[in-house]
N, C-alpha and C positions, 0 to 999 in steps of 0.2 A: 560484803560484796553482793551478796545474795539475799541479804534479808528483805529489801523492799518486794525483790517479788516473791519472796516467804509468805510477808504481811500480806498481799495483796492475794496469794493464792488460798490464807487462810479464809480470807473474807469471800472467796469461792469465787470471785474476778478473772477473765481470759487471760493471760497472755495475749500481748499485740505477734506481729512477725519480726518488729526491731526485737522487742524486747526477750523475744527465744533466741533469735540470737547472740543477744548480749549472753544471754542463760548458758547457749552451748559454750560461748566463748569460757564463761566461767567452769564450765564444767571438764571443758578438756584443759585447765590451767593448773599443773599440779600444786600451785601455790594456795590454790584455796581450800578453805577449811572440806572435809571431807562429810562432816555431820551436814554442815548447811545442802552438800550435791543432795549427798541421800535424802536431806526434807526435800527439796525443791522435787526429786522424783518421787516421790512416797507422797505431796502434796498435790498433784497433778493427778497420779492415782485415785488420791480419796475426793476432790473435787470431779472427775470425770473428766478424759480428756476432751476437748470439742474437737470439732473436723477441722476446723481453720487453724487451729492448735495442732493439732497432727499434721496438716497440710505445710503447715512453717516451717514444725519439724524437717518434713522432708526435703521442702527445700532447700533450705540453711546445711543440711549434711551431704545433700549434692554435688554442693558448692565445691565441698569441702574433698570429695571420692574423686577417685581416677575416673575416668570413661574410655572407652571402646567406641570407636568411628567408622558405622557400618551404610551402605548405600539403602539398603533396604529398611522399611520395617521387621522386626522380629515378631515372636510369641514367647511368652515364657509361662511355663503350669507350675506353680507353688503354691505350696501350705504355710499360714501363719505356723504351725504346729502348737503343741498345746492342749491338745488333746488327750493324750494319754493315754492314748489305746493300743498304742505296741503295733500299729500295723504295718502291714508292707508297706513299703515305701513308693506309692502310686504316681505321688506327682513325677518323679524322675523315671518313671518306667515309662510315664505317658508322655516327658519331654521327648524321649530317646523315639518313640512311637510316633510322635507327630513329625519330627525330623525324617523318618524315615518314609513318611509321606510326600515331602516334599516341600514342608514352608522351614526356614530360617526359624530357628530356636536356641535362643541363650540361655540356657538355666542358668539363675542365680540362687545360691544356698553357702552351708558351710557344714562342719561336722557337726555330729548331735550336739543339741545344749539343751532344745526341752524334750529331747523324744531320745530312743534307745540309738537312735540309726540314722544317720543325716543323708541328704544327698551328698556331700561328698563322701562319705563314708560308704556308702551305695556305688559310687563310680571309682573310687580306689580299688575296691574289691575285685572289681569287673576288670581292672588294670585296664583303666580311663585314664589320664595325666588329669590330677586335677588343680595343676598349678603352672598352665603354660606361660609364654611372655605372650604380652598382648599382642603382637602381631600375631603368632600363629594361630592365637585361639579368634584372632580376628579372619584367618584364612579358616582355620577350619570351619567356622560360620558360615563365610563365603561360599566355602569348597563342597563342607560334608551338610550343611544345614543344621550341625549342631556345636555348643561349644559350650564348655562350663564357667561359669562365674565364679572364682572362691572368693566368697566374701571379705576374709583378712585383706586378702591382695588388692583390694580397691577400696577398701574403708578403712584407714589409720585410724581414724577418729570415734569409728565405733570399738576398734579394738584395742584402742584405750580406753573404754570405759568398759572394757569387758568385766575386769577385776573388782568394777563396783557394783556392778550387775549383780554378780555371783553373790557380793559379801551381802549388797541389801537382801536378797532370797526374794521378792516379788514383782510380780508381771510392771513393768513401767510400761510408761509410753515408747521406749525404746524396743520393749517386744513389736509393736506394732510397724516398725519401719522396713525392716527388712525387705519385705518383697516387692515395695513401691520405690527402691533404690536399684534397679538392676543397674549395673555400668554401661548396659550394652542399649539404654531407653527402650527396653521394652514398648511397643507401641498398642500389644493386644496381651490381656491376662485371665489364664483362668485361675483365679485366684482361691483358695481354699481358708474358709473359717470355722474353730470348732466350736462356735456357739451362734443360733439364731439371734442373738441381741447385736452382732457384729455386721450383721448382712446388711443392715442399712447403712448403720455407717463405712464401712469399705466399699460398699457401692457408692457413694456422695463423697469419702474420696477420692475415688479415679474418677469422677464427672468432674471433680474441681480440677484432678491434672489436666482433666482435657485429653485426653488420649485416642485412640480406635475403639470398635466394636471387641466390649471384653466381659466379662462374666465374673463375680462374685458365688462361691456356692457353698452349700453346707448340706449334711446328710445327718441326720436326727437319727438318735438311734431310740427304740421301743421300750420303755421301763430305764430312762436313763436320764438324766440330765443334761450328759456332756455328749456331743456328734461327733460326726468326724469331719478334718478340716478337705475333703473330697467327694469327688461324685463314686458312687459305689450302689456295690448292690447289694450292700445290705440294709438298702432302708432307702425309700423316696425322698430326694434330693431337691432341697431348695435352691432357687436360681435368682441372682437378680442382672440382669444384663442390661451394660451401660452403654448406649449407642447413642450420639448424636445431641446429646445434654438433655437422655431421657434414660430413666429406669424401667425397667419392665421387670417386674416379678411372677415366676411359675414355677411349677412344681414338674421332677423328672423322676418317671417311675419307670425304674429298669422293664418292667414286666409290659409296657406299652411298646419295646423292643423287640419282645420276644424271650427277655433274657431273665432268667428265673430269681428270684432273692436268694439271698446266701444269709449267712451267719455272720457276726464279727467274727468268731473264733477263725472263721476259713479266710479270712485276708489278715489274719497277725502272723509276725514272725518274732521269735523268738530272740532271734543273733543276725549279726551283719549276714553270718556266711548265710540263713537262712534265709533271710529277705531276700541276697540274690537269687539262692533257689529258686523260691516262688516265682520271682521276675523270669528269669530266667526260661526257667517251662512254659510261661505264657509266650516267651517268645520264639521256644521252638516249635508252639503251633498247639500245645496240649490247654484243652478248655476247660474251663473251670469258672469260680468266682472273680478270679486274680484279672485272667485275662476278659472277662467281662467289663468288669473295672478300670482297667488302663484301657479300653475299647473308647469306652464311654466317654474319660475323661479326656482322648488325645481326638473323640471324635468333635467333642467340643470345642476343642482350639481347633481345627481345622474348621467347625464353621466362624469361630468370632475372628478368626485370620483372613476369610474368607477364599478357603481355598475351596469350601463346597458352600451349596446355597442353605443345607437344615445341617440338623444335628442330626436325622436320620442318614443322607448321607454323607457325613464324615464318619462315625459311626459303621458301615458300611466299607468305606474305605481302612479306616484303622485295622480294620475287623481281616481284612484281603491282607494287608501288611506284616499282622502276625500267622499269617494261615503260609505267606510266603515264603518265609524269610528275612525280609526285607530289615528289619532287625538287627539280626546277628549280623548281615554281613554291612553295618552301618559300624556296630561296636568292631567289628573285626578291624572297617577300618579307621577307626580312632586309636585303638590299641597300636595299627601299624602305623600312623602319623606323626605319634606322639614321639617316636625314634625318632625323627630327623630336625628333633624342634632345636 
């Protein structure tokens, strides 16, 4: 069933956009051989996957996912993850942040698979529902500006193939979909990768989706190989931002903020209950690295959403949000929304 585009992937040859389909067709049919799934993903791996190839990907399992039908454009802030740094959990801190700014935010995630602590595992904690019916989590979007996506619950198709995922043990092309499938279409992203080799290509593909003004970014860390997939302060921040079927690439150094460099050590957490700690204290107002960092990253979806004109002030803005409040009394009420669903 599988072996023509075997041969074809041995000979290091694209996949067309039929032909991935046929591919997933075969891949979610449990009648076929399980060795040929595993080459066909473990052969796309050692070939490199192309954009157009990634791109097909995504569409083809689109197809395939539930959706949410929202009037507005959203944001959404997500990490590939991958990285392996054990840290707080930035991107949901900076969802929950930017929401309480003021624009529409779907976070799409699920529980840890490559890191200690997922986003839902981060908003379970927090006693967040992280498994509404889609209407309410379609009002609470509407209502509160913010609503979680759990992944399972709008992708059957990838969570049949979870079990092959796990047994093959390496990074496929299927790591790579994830945050380019929000149910809710995302229109703006600040997207998070933990290697400079990925900044190009996840920039070229959100200019192929065609979408809003969105950001690609990565934070390199010093004496290291591997970054983190977020904007942070502990190290200057590569950016590549997709507006209008152009890229722009620059560099963001906390310290042109004002905002001092930290450590990795001071943005890891150990354990779920730990990461929410950290979150947590940034959003009662207590400064530090933590709350530098979800500043930065929620100030940056506030400008690719264009709720402010720079990144100086969203930044700015974010920065007023955790000094206020604004926060807690957003989780306060999700926690209290979540009863009446």
């Amino acid at each position: 069933m599988l072996v023509p585009l075997l041969n074809q992937l041995i000979r290091q040859i694209d996949l067309t956009e039929m032909q991935i389909d046929m591919a997933i067709n075969h891949l979610l049919d449990p009648a076929v051989n399980v060795a040929q799934k595993s080459a066909l993903l473990a052969l796309l791996r050692a070939k490199g996957e192309s954009v157009p190839e990634i791109v097909g990907f995504i569409h083809s399992f689109k197809r395939r996912m539930q959706r949410i039908s929202l009037a507005m454009p959203v944001l959404d802030i997500v990490g590939t993850g991958g990285d392996g740094l054990r840290t707080i959990n930035l991107s949901t801190g900076a969802a929950l942040l930017a929401a309480s700014c003021g624009i529409p935010v779907a976070k799409h995630g699920n529980r840890a698979v490559s890191s200690h602590c997922g986003s839902a595992d981060v908003l379970a904690e927090m006693n967040i529902s992280i498994d509404l019916p889609i209407a309410m989590l379609t009002q609470m979007i509407e209502c509160y500006q913010f609503g979680f996506c759990f992944a399972p619950l709008f992708h059957p198709a990838l969570k049949n193939l979870q079990m092959l995922r796990c047994a093959l043990g390496i990074p496929t092309i299927l790591n790579f979909l994830g945050p380019f499938l929000n149910p809710a279409s995302a229109q703006h992203y600040v997207l998070g990768v933990h290697s400079t080799a990925l900044l190009a290509k996840f920039s070229e593909i959100l200019l192929q989706l065609n979408l809003g003004k969105s950001v690609v970014v990565h934070t390199p860390l010093q004496n290291s190989d591997q970054g983190m997939d977020e904007i942070s302060t502990a190290g200057v921040a590569m950016i590549a931002e997709v507006d209008q079927k152009t890229i722009r690439y620059y560099t963001l150094d906390p310290q042109d903020f004002n905002l001092p460099l930290s450590t990795l050590e001071q943005l890891q957490g150990r354990s779920i209950a730990e990461n929410v700690h950290g979150l947590m204290q940034a959003f009662e107002g207590i400064d530090g690295p933590v709350a530098d960092s979800l500043a930065l990253n929620a100030g940056m979806g506030l400008y690719v959403y264009g709720k402010c004109h720079s990144i100086t002030e969203g930044l700015k803005l974010a920065q007023e949000n955790l000094q206020n409040g604004s926060v807690l009394k957003l989780i306060e009420t999700l926690q209290g929304e979540q009863h009446h669903a």
